[in-house]
C-alpha positions as a Markdown table, in Angstrom:
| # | Residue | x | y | z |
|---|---|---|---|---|
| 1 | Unk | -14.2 | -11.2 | -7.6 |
| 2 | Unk | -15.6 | -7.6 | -8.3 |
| 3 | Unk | -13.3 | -4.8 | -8.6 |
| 4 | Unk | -15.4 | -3.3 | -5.6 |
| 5 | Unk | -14.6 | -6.1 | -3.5 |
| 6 | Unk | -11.1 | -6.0 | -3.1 |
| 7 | Unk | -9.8 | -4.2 | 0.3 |
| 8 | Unk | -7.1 | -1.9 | -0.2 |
| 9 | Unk | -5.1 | -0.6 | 3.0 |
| 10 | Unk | -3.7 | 2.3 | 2.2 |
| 11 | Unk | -0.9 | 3.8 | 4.5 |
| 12 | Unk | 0.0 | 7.6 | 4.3 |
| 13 | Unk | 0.4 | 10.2 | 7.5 |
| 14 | Unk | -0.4 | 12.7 | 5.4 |
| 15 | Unk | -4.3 | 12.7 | 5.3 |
| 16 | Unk | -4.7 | 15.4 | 1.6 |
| 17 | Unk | -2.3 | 13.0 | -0.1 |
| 18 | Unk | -3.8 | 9.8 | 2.0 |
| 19 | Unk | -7.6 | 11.2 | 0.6 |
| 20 | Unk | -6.1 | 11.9 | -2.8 |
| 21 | Unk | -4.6 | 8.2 | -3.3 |
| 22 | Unk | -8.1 | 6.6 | -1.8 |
| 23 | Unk | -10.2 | 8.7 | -4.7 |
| 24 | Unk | -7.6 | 7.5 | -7.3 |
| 25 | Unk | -8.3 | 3.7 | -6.2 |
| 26 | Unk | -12.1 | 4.6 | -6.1 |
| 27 | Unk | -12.4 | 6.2 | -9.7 |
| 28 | Unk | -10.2 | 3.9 | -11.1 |
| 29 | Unk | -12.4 | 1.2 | -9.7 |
| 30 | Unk | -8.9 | -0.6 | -8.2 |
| 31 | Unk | -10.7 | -1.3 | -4.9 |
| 32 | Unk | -12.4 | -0.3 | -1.8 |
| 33 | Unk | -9.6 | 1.4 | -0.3 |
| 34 | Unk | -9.4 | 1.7 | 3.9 |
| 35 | Unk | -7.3 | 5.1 | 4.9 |
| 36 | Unk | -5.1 | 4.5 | 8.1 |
| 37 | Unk | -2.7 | 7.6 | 9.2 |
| 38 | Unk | -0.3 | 5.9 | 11.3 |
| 39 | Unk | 1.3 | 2.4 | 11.3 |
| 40 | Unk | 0.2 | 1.5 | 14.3 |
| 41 | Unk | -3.2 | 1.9 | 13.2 |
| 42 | Unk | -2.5 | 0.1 | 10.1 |
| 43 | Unk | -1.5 | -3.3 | 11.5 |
| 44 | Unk | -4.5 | -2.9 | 13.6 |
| 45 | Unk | -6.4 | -3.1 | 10.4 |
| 46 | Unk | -4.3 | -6.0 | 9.1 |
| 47 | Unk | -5.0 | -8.0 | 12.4 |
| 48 | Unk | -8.6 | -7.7 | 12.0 |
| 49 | Unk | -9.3 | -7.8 | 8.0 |
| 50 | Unk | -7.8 | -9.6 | 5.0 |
| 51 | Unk | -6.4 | -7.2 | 2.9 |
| 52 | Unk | -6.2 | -7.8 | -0.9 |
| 53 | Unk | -3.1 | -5.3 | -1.5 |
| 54 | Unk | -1.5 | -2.5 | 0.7 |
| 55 | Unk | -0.4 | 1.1 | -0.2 |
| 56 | Unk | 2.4 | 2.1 | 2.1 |
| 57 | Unk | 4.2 | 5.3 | 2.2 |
| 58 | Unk | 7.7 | 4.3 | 3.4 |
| 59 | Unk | 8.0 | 7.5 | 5.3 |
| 60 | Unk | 6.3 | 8.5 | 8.1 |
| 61 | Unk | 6.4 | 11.0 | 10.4 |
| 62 | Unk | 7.6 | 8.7 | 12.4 |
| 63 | Unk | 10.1 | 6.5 | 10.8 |
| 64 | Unk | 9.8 | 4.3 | 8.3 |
| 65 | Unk | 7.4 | 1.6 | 8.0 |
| 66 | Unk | 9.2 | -1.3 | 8.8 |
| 67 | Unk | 6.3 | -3.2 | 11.1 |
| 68 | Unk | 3.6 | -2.5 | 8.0 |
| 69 | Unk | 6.0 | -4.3 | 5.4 |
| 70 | Unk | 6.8 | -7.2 | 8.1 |
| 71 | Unk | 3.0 | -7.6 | 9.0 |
| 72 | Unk | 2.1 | -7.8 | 5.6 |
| 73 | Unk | 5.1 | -9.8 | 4.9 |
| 74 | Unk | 3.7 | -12.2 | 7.3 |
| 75 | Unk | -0.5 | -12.7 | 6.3 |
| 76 | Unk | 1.6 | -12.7 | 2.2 |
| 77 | Unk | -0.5 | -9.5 | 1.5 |
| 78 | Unk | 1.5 | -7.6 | -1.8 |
| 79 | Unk | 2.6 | -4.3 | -1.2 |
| 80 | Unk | 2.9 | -1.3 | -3.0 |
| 81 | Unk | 5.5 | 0.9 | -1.7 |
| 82 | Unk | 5.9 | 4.8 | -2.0 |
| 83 | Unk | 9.3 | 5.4 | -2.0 |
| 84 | Unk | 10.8 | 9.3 | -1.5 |
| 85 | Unk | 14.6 | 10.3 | -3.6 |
| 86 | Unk | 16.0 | 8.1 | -1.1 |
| 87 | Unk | 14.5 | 5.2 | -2.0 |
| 88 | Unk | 14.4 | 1.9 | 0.5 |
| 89 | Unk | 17.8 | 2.0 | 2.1 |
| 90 | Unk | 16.3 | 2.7 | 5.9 |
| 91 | Unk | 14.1 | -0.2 | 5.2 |
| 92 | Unk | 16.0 | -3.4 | 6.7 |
| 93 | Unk | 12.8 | -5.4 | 5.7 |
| 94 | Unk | 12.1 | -6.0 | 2.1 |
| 95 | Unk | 8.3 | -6.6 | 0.9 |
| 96 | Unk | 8.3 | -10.2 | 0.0 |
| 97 | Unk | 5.7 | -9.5 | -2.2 |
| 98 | Unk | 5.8 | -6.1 | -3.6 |
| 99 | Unk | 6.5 | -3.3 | -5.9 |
| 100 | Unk | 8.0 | 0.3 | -5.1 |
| 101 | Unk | 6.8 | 3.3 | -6.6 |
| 102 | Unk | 9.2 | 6.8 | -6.4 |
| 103 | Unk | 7.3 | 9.6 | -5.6 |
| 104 | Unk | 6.3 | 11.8 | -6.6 |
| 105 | Unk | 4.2 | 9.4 | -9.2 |
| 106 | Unk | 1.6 | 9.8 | -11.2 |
| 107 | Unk | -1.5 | 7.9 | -11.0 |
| 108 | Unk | -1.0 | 6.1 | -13.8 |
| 109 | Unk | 2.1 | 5.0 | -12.3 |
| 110 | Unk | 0.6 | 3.9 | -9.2 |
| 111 | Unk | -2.5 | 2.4 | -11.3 |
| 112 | Unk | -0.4 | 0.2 | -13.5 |
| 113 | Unk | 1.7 | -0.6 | -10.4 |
| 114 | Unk | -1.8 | -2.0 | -8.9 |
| 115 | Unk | -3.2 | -3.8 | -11.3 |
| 116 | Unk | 0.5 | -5.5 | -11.6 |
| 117 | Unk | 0.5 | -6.7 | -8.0 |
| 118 | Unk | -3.1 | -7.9 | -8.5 |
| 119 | Unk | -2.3 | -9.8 | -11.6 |
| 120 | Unk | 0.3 | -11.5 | -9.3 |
| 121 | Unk | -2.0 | -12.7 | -7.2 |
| 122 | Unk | -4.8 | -14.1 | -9.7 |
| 123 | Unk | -2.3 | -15.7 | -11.4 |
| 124 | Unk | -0.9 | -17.6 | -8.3 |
């Protein structure tokens, strides 16, 4: 499968750092990345496409994202998590495939963390 062809979802309320994540997964040729801004809207997405890895931001403005991680939990897409100082306690639901970032990060951080998830799944 092409580089180009893999759908990313990528989770974050805040739409600058949201934009700024999708152009990282574009010029590093990661994916085709899809942009939601709130989680409601983001298992909408997962409902109606297959998903070849998620980007979620743990926080949003309005909680955590606990129905993300359990959707994707549930279709076995792997998540990359974007974890603040305080890291995943709120979350009572752990990605059961997944890898968590603390941000701030840099994008070689999230890249390698990426490309590690998507090994994952070629290998399996």
């Amino acid at each position: 499968m092409a580089l180009a062809e893999r759908d990313i979802l990528v989770l974050e309320d805040d739409i600058l750092l949201g934009q700024l994540l999708c152009n990282m997964i574009r010029m590093y040729r990661i994916g085709l990345p899809h942009l939601s801004l709130s989680e409601v809207d983001a298992c909408q997405m997962m409902r109606e496409r297959d998903f070849h890895i998620c980007f979620l931001g743990l926080r949003l403005r309005t909680g955590v994202c606990e129905r993300a991680v359990a959707l994707a939990n549930a279709k076995r897409i792997p998540t990359l998590l974007m974890a603040d100082a305080e890291g995943l306690e709120p979350l009572s639901i752990q990605p059961q495939r997944g890898l968590v970032v603390q941000k701030p990060a840099s994008e070689e951080m999230i890249r390698d963390a990426a490309a590690a998830l998507l090994m994952q799944e070629a290998v399996r």
